[in-house]
FIGU-235860 format. One line per 3 residues: number of its first residue (from 1); their letters; for each residue x, y, z of N, C-alpha, C. Coordinates in steps of 0.001 Angstrom, whole numbers, plus 500000, padded with zeros to 6 digits. Atoms other than C-alpha are relative to their C-alpha. Layout:
NUM) A) X Y Z X Y Z X Y Z  ...
% end
This chain:
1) XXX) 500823 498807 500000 500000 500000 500000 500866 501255 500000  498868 498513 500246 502759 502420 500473 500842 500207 498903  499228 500278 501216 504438 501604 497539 499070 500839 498918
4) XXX) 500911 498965 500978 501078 502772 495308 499966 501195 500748  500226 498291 499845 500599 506091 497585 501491 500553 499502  498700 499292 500259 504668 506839 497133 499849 500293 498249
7) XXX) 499901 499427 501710 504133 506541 493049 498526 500731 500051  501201 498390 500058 500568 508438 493353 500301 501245 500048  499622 498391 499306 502135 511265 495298 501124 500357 498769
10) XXX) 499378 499610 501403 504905 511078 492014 499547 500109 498794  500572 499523 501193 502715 511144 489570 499487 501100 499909  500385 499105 499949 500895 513292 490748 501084 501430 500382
13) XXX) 498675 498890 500011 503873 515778 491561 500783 500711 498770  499832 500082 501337 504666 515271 487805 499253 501208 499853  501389 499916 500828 501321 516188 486575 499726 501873 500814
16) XXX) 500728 498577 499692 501160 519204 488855 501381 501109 499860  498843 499294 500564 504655 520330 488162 500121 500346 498269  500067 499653 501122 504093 520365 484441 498401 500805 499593
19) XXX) 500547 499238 499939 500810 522036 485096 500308 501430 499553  499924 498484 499723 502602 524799 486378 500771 500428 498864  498886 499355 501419 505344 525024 483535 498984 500788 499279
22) XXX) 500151 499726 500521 502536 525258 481207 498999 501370 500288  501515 498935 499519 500295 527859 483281 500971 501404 500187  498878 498822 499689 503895 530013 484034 499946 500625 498225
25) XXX) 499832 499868 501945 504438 529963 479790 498832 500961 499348  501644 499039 500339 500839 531217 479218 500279 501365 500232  499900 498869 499313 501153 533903 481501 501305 500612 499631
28) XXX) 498829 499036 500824 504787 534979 480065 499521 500347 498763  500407 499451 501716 503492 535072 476585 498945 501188 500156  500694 499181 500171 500754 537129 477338 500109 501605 500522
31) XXX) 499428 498518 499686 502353 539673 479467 501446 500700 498976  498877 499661 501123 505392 539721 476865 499157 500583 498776  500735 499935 500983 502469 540076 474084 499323 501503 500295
34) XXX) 500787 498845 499230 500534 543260 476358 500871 500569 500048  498585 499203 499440 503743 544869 477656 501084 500264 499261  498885 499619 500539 506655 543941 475940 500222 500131 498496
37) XXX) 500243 499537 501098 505864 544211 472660 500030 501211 499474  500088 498497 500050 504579 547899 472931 501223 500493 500275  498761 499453 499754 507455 548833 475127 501360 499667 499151
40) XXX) 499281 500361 501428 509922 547813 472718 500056 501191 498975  500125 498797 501357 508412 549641 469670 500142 501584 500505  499312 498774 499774 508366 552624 471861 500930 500493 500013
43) XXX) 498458 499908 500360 511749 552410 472682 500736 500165 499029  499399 499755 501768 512818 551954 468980 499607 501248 499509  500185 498881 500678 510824 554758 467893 500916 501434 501210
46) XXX) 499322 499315 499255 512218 557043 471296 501137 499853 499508  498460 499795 500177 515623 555929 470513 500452 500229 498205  499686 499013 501339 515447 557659 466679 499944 498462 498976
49) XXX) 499651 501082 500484 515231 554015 465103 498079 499441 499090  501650 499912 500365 511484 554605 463326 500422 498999 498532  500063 500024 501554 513118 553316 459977 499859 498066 500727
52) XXX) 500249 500970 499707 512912 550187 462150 498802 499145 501060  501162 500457 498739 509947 550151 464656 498531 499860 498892  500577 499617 500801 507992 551438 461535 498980 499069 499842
55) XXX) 500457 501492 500653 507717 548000 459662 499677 499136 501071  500844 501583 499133 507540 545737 463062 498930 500344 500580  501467 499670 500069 504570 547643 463713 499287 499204 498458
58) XXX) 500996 500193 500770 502804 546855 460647 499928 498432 500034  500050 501269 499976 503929 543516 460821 499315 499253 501151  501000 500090 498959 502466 543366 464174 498956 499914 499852
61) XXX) 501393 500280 500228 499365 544201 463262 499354 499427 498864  500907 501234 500981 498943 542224 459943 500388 498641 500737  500012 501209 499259 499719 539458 462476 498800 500114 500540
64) XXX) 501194 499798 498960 496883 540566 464988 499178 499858 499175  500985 500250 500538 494438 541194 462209 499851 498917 498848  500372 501159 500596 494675 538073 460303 500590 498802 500354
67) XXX) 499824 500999 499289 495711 535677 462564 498468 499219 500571  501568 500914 499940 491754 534864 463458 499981 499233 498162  500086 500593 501324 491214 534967 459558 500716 498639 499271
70) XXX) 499349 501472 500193 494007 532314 459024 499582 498883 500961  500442 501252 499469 492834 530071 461628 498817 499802 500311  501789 500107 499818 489405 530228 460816 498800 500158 501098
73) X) 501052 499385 498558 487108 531816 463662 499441 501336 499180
% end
C-alpha cells in the first residue's frame, strides 16, 4: 500500500509540476504580448530608430488582424 501512495504522490507531483510550467508559459506570453511588445516599439521609435519600429509595427498588426482569419474563427 505504500508503495502505490509513494508513486501516486509522484505522479501526481509530475502532473502538477508540468501544470505549472505550462500555466507560468501562458502567463509569460501574454504579458510579453501586452507589455513587451509595445514597450519595445516605443523604445525603437524614442531611441530615433522609426526606419525600424515602423515595419515591426505593421507587421504586428497584419499578424493581429489576420491571425483569426488564418485560423478560421
Amino acid at each position: 500500500m505504500i508503495t502505490l501512495f509513494v508513486i501516486g504522490i509522484l505522479v501526481f507531483t509530475g502532473k502538477l509540476i508540468s501544470f505549472a510550467v505550462k500555466a507560468a508559459w501562458g502567463i509569460t506570453k501574454g504579458v510579453l504580448f501586452v507589455i513587451g511588445i509595445p514597450a519595445m516599439l516605443i523604445a525603437l521609435f524614442v531611441a530615433g530608430l522609426v526606419s525600424l519600429a515602423v515595419p515591426l509595427l505593421i507587421l504586428a498588426l497584419l499578424a493581429v488582424f489576420l491571425w483569426p482569419v488564418l485560423k478560421g474563427k
